[in-house]
N, C-alpha and C positions, 0 to 999 in steps of 0.2 A: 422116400427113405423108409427101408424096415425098421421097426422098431427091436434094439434087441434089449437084454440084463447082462451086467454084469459084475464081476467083487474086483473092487483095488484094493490095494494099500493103501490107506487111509490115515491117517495124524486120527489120535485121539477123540479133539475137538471140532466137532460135522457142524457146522452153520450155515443157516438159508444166505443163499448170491444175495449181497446187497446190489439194485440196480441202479445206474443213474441214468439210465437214454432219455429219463424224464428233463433232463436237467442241461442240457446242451455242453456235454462231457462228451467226445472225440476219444480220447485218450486216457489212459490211466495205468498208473504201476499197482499191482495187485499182488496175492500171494497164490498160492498154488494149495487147493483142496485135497484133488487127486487126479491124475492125468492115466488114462490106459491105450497104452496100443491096439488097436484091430488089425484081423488078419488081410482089410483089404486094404493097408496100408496107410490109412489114418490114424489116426488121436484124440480119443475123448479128454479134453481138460476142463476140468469144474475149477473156480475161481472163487476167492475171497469175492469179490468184487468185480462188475461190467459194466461196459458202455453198452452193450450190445443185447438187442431185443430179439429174443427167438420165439419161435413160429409157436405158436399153441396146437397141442396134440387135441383140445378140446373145440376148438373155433379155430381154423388154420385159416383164418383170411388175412391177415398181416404177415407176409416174407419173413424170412429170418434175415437183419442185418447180415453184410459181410466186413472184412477186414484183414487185418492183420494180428499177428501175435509173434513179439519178440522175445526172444530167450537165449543170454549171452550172445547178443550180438547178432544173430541169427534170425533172420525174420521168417514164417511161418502163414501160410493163406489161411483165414479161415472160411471154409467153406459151404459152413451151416451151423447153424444154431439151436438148437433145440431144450422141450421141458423136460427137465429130469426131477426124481427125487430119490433123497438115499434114508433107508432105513437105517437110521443111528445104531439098533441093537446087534443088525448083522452086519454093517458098514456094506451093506448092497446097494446097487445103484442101479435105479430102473430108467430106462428113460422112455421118453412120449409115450404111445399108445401100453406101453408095459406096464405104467404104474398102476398100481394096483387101489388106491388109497384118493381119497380126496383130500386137497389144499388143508392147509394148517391142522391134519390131523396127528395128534402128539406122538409121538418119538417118530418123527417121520422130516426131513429138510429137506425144503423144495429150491433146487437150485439151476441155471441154466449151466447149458453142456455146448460147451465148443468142438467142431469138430474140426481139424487141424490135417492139411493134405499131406503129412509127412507120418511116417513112426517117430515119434520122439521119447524121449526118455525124461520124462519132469520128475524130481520128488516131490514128497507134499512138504509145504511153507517157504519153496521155492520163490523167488520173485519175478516175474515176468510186467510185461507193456504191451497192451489193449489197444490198437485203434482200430476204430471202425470206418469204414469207407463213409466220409461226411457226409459227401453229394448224394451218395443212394439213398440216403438213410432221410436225409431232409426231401426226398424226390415222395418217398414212401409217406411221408409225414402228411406234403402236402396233402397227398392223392387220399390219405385218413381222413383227415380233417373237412374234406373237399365231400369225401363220401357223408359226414355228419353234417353237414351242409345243406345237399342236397336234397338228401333223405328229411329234413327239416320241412323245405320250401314246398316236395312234392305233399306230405302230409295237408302243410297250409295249403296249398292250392286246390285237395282234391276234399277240405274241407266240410264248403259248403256247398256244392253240385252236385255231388257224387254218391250220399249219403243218402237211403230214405229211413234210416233208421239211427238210433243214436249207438254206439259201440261201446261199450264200457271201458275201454283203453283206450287211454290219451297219452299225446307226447311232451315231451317235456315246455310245451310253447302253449299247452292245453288244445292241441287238434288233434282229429281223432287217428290213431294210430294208425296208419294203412302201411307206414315199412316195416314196422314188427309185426303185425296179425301178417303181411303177407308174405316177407323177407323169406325163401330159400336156404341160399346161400350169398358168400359177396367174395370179392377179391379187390384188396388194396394192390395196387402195382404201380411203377414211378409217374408221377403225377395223374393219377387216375383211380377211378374206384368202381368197380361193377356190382351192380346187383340184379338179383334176380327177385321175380315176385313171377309167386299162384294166384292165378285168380280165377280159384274153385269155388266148388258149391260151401264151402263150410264158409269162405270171405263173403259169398252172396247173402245166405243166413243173417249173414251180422249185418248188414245193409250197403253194402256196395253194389253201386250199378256198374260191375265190370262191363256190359255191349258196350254199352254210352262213354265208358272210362277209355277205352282203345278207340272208339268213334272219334273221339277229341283232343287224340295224343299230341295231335300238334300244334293244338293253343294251349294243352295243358304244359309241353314244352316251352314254348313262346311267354308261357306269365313265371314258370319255375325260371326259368332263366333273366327275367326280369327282376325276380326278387334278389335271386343270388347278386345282379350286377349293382343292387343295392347295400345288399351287405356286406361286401366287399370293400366299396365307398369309404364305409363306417370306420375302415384301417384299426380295428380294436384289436387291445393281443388276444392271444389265445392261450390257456394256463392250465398248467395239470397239476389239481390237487392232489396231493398223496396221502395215505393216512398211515405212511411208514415207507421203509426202505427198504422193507426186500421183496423179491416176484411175487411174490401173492397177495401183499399189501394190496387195500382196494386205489383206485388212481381213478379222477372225475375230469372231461374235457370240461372247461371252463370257456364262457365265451358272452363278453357284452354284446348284442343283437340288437342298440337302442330302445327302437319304440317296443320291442319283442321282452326288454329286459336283458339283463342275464342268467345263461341257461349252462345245466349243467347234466353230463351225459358220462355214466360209467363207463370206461374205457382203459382198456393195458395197453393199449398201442401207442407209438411214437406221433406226434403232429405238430405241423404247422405252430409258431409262436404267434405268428397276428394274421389277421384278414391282409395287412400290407403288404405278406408277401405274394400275394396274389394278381396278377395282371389282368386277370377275365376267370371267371368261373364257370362254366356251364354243361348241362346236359344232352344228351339227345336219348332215344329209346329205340329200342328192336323190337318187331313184337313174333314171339315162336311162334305162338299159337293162339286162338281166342283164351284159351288158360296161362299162358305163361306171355312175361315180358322183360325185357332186362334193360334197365337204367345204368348209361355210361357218363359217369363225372369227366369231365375230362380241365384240368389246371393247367392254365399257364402262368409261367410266375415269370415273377421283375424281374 
């Protein structure tokens, strides 16, 4: 999806999307911000209020939910979701890659943008009904949470072997960082989570034996997956702090891990409510190149 700009008609009153996809909200009656036709025969509608999680122009590894949108009686696909913000002073609305501006920078409201398979005609403080497709959206969660998960277990596992040197980042369980120093890219998709990792000379620096790390990949899969089948056991929920209610607000995965504690992991994505919904957790790995390797979560659930 291109990013474009554009000006509506606007109401007076611009306020940041309150979201709730944290909160196992489906549905919801909202009001109408501002909605614009496009010429390729859609509908940007910004929204008082959403169920529904879109895609980050900044980190795009989380889908944008899909759904629906009713309006008098009329139901509506929605077909993408995306980050918008609107300059209050010129009632402009940028959205993803266009904005100009970073998160809670003042006279600026950061809202999400539906995009609606029809031309329709909304005013603004109109009232419309929000539902998100539930099964995608929990498929998505899992495969989030699956990926925090994993990304967990391979740190612990590649701990103490792997290391001849100590790395000044650590992860939230206190082992040494190996998915953030090496992490790429990732993709959440229905019950699944990919990642990619480098392992260049600047990961070697820091003391990673990557030969011996790919030599091993298959007992280092064989104990990652053992851990996960442990913590899974554990049946604990899983909780997303918020420290407010609209998109920008910061939001933390939450997670008892027993003998690990409880750990807590910045995140704006949708997930998993407990370990219970999960039937088996586990990894396996590709390797592109003696530099590159990519870790597949893959969830089955109850």
């Amino acid at each position: 999806m291109s990013a474009i700009t554009a000006t509506m008609a606007m109401p007076t009153l611009i306020t940041p999307t309150k979201v709730v996809f944290t909160q196992n909200q489906w549905q919801i009656d909202t009001t109408i911000i501002c909605a614009e036709a496009n010429k390729n025969g859609t509908t940007w509608v910004v929204t008082a209020q959403t169920p529904f999680h879109p895609v980050s122009h900044i980190w795009p590894d989380h889908p944008a939910d899909r759904g629906q949108l009713c309006y008098q009686d009329q139901y509506y696909n929605v077909v993408d979701c995306v980050v918008g913000a609107i300059e209050i002073a010129t009632q402009q609305l940028y959205i993803a890659s266009d904005i100009p501006v970073k998160r809670d920078t003042e006279g600026w409201a950061f809202v999400v943008v539906h995009s609606i398979d029809a031309a329709i005609v909304i005013a603004a403080a109109e009232t419309v009904t929000l539902t998100v497709d539930k099964a995608y959206q929990q498929a998505l969660s899992r495969g989030h949470s699956g990926g925090h998960l994993s990304s967990l277990a391979l740190n612990k596992v590649l701990h103490h072997d792997f290391w001849r040197k100590d790395p000044s980042r650590r992860d939230e369980l206190g082992y040494y960082d190996f998915h953030s120093y090496a992490q790429e890219k990732s993709l959440v998709s229905e019950n699944c989570s990919t990642d990619h990792y480098r392992l260049g000379k600047t990961l070697r620096k820091r003391g990673l034996n990557s030969a011996e790390m790919v030599a091993n990949l298959a007992q280092i899969t064989l104990d990652i997956n053992q851990q996960l089948a442990q913590w899974i056991q554990l049946a604990t929920p899983i909780v997303m702090r918020r420290e407010g209610e609209t998109l920008t607000d910061s939001r933390y995965w939450q997670c008892d891990l027993g003998d690990e504690g409880i750990i807590e992991i910045p995140c704006g994505g949708t997930h998993a409510t407990s370990l219970a919904e999960y039937q088996s957790l586990a990894v396996k790995f590709e390797v592109i190149s003696d530099q590159e390797i990519v870790m597949i979560t893959t969830a089955i659930p109850l």
